[in-house]
N, C-alpha and C positions, 0 to 999 in steps of 0.2 A: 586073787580074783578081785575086779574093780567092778564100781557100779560108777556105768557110762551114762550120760545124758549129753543134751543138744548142749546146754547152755549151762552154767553155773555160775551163781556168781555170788565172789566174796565179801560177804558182810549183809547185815538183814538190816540196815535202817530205810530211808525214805529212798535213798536210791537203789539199795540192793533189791528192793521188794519192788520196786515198781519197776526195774527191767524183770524180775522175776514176770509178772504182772503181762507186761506188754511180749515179753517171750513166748509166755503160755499162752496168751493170744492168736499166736501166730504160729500154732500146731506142735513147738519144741517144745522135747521132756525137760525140764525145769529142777537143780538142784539151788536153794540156798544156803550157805555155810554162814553161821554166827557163832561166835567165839561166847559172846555173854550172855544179850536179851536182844528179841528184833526192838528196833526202833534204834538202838543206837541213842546217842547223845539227847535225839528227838523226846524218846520215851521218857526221861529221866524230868521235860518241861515240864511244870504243874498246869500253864494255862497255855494254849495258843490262841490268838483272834487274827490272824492274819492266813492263814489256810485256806482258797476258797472253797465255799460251798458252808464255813464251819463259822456261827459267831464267835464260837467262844466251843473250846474243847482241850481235850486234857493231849498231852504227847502219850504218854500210856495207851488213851483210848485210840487215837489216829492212828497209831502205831500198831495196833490189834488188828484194827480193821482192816489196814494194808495188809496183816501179814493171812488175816481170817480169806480175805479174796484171793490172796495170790495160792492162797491152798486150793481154795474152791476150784481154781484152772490149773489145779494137778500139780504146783509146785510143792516140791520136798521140802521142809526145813529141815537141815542136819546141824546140829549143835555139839561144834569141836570148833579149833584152831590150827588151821591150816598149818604147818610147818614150813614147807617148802613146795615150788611150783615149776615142773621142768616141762618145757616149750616143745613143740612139737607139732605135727597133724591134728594128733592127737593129745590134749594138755593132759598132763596128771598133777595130783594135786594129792600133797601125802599131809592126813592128822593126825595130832598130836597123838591119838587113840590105835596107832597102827593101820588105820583102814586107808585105803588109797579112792582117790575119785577119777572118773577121768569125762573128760570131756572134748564137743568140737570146739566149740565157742565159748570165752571166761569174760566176768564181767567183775573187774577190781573195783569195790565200792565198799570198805574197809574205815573209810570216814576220817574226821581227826578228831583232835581234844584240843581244849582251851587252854594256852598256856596260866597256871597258877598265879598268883600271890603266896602263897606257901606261908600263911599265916591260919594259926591254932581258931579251928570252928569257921574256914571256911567252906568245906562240903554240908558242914550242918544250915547253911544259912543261904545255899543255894535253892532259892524259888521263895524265902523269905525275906525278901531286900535287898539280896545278891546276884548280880544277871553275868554272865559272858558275852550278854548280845544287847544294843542298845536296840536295833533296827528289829530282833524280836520279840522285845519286853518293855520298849520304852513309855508305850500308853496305857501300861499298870502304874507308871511315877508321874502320871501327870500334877500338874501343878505342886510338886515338892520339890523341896532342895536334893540333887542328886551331885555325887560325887564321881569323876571319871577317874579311874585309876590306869594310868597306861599311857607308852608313847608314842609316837613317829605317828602314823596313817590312819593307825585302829582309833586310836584315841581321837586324831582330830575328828575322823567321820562319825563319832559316836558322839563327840561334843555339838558338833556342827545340828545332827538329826535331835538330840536331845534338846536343842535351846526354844525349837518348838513345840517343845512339848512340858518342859519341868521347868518350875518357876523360876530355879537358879542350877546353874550347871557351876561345880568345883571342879577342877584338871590337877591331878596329882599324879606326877611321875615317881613311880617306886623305885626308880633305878638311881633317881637324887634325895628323894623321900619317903623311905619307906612307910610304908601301912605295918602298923605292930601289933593293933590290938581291932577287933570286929565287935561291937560292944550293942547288948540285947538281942532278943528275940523275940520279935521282927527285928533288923538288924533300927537302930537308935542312932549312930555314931560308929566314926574311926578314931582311928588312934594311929597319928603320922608321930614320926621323929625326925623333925626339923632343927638340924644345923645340930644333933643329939640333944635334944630337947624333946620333949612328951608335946603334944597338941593334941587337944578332942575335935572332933569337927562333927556337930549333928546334922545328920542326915536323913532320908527317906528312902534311899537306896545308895547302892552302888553297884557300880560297872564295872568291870575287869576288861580291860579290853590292851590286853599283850599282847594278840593276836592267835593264832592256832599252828598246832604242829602236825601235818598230814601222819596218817598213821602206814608210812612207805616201808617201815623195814623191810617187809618181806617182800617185796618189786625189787627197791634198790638192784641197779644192773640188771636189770629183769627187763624194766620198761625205760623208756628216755624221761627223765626227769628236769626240771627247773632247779634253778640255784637253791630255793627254798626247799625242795624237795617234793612237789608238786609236779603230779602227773602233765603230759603234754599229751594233747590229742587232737586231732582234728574235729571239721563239725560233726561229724560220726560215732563222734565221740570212740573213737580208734586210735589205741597209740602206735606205735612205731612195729610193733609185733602184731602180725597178719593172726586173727582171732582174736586178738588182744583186747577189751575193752574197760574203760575205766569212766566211773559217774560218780558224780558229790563231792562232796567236802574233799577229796583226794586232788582232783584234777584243778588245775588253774584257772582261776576265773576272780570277777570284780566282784561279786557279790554270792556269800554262802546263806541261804535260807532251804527252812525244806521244801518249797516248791519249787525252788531252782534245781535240789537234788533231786526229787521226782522227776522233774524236766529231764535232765542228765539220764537219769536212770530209761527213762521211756525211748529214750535216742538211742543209747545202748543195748535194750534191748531188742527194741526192733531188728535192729544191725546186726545183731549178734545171732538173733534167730535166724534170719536172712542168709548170713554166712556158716551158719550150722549147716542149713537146707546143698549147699553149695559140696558137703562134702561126702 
């Protein structure tokens, strides 16, 4: 036995909630499936001030609120990990927990994650002096010395956005320079190995900026994807699979912030309620 809804859609951060959100708006029964906590990468921010409407607020807290509305218009949250996803009229959608979902209309919004440095105490010192995102924490480092660690495009746009803002911007490629050592708390200083030689470099932050890796496993073949592995969709934000929809951090685009994934998500699920009604 399955429990059927209009719409469901995978992953509870800024974009899965806000097609949740915009779905339920538009009369469809609403499931959310989240693997971990809603918010996604969102929640885990200490500060946002770029959010409108918010000077200054926590991802934790925006992250509640989205998920506290999209209840209030009758979306479900379900908390499991999809397994697998077989296409049809009608989608089903099997968890990890045995239970089966099924639906008209799916809305993939499953996020990504920050490629690492893969050096000792750096999840401890993420929202301490350590960011994944210049463009959304760089006016916490104003006026200090900040280090870019990263290469090719992330890194230039992250040096580029940083030089107006922190007194001195450092670019270090880990790929020729490793980072070894993450030194205080608040972070104080790095610790590169230049040419195998130890170097300290103090700082006031730093940036990670490798870029991200979409979290596609479970589409892969499923949806049409980009070389990178990024969803492809139209402005509909529709992929190639008729009910198929994908918003955030997953799908291809110039800039990842959470009001572009809200954006994404609201386009999705308009669309996706739209083409529920349809079936």
């Amino acid at each position: 036995m399955s429990d059927f809804y209009d719409v469901i859609t995978v992953g509870g951060g800024p974009a899965g909630l806000s097609a949740a959100i915009y779905a339920a708006r538009s009369g469809a029964s609403v499931a959310v499936v989240e693997s971990l906590t809603v918010g996604g990468v969102a929640a885990a921010t200490p500060e946002i001030e770029n959010y409108p409407g918010y000077e200054s607020i926590s991802g934790y807290e925006l992250s509640q609120k989205m998920s506290e509305q999209a209840q209030r218009l009758g979306a479900r949250i379900i908390y499991g990990k999809v397994e697998k996803i077989r296409d049809g009229q009608v989608k089903r959608l099997q968890l990890s927990g045995g239970e089966e979902l099924t639906c008209s209309a799916l809305v993939l919004a499953p996020g990504s994650t920050p490629r690492k440095l893969g050096v000792e105490r750096e999840s401890e010192l993420l929202g301490a002096g350590l960011s994944y995102c210049a463009t959304c924490d760089g006016n916490f480092f104003r006026g200090k010395h900040v280090v870019v660690a990263g290469a090719g495009k992330h890194a230039a746009s992250a040096e580029e956005y940083l030089r107006n803002i922190a007194q001195k911007v450092t670019v270090v490629n880990p790929r020729v320079t490793p980072v070894t050592k993450l030194i205080g708390n608040p972070l104080a200083a790095i610790e590169i190995s230049e040419n195998g030689t130890a170097r300290v470099i103090e700082c006031g932050g730093l940036f990670v900026e490798l870029g991200y890796e979409p979290s596609t496993e479970l589409v892969k073949g499923f949806v049409q994807t980009d070389q990178a592995g990024y969803v492809i969709c139209n402005e509909r934000m529709q992929t190639d699979k008729a009910g198929v929809f994908a918003a955030g951090d997953i799908v291809r685009k110039p800039l990842r912030q959470i009001v572009t994934a809200a954006a994404d998500g609201a386009i999705a699920g308009q669309f996706a309620a739209a083409y529920a009604k349809t079936r």
